[in-house]
Backbone as a ProteinNet text record, in pm:
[ID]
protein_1_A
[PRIMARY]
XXXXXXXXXXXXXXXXXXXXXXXXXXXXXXXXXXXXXXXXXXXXXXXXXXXXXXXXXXXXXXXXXX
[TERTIARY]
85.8	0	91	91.7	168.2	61.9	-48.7	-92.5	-245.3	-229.1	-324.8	-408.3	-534.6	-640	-640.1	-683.8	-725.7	-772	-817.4	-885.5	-823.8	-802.1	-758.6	-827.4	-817.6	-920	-819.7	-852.2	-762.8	-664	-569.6	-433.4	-358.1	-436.7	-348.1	-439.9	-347.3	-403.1	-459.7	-573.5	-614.5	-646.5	-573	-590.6	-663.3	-755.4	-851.1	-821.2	-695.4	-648.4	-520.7	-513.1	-353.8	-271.3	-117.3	-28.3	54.6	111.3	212	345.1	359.5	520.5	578.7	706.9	754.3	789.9	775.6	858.3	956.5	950.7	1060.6	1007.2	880.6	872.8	851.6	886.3	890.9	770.6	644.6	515.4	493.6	403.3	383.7	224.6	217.5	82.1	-1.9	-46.1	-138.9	-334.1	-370.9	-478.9	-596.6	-713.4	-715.2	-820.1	-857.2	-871.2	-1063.9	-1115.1	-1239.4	-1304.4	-1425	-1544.5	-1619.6	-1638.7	-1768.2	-1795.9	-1918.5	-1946.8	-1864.1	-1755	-1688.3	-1732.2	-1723.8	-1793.7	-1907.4	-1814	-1904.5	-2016.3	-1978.7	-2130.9	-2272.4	-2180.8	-2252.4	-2339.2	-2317.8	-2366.3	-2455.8	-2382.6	-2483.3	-2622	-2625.6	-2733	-2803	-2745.5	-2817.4	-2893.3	-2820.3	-2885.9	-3057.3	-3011.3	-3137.5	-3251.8	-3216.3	-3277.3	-3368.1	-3275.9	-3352	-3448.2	-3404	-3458.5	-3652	-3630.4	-3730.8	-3839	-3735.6	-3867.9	-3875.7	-3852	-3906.3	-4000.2	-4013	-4125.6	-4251.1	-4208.4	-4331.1	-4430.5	-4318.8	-4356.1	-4439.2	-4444.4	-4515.9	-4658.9	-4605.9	-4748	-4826.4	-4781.7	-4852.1	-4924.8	-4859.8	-4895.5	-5019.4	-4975.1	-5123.2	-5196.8	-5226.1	-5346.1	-5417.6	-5328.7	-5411.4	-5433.9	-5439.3	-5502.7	-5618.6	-5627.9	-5763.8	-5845.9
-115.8	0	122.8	258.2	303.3	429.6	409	560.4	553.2	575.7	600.7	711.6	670.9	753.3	749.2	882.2	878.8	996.7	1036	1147.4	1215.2	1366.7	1389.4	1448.4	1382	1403.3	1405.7	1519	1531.6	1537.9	1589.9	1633.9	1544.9	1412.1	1241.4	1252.2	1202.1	1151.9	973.2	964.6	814.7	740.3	678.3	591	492.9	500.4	416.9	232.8	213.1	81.4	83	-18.4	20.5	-37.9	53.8	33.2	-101.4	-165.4	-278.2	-230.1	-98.5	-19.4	-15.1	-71.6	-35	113	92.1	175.3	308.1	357.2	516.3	591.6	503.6	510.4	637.7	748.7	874.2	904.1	982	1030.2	1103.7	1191.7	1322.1	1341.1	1440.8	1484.4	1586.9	1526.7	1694.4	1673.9	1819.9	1773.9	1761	1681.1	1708.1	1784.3	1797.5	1933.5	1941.4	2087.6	2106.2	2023.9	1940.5	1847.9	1918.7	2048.6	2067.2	2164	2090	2148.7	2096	2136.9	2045.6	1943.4	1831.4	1726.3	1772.8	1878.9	1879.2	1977.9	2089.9	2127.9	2050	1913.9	1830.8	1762.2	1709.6	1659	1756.6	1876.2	1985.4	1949.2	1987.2	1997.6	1881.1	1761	1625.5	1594.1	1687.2	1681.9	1749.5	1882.7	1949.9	1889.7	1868.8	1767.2	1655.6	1558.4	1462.8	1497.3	1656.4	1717.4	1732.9	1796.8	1837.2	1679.6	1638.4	1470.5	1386	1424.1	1345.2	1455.3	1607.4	1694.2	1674.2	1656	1646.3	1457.7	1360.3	1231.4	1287.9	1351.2	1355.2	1380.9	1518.5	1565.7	1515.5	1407.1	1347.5	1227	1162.1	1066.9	1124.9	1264.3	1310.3	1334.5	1371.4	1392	1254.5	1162.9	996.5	981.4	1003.3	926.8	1017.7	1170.8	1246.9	1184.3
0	0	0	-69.2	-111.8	-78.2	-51.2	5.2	101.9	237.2	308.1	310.4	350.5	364.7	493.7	568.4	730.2	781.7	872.7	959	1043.8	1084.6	1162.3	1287.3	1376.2	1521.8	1623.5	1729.2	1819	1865.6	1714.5	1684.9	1704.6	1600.3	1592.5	1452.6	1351.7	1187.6	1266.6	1220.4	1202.4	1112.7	1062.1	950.7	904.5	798.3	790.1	801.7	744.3	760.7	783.4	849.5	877.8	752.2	739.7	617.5	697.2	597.1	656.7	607.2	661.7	680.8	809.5	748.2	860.4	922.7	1100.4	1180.8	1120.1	1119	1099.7	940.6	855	722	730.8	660	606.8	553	600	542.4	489.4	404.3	380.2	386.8	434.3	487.1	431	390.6	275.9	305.4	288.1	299.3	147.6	125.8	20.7	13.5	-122.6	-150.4	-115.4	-34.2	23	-24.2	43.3	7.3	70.5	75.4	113.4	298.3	336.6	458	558.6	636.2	782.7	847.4	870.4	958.3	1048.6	1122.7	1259.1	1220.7	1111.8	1039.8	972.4	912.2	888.6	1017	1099.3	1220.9	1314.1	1299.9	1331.5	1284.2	1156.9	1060.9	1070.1	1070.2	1062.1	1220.4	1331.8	1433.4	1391.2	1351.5	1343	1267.7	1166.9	1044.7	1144.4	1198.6	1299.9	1376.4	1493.9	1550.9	1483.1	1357.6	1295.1	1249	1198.8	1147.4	1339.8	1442.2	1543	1556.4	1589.5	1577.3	1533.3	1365.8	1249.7	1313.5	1328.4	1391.7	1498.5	1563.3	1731.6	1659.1	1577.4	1518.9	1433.4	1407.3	1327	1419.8	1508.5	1561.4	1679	1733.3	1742.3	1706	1564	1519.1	1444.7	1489.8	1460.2	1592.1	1681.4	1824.4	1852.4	1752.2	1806.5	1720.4
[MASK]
++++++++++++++++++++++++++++++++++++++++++++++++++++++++++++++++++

């Protein structure tokens, strides 16, 4: 394997699989290029999103029990 993919969380890169390199191997680190909205904007949003369809669910499920 000659090039990893991985995440960086909590000021440690994590790698999606591990490489079978050895010890001292020389890396280079780049990031690639914007995809878009940030993770945690994403999760934001998908909170709210959820937020909103358990809402619309309540309201709906009350106006089948009246």
């Amino acid at each position: 394997m000659a090039e990893a993919l991985g995440t960086y969380r909590n000021g440690r890169i994590v790698l999606d699989e591990q490489p079978n390199w050895p010890d001292g191997t020389k890396v280079l680190i780049r990031l690639l290029p914007d995809q878009g909205v940030p993770a945690t904007d994403r999760n934001d949003d998908f909170r709210a999103a959820l937020a909103e369809v358990n809402v619309r669910y309540r309201k709906a499920l009350k106006k089948l029990a009246e």
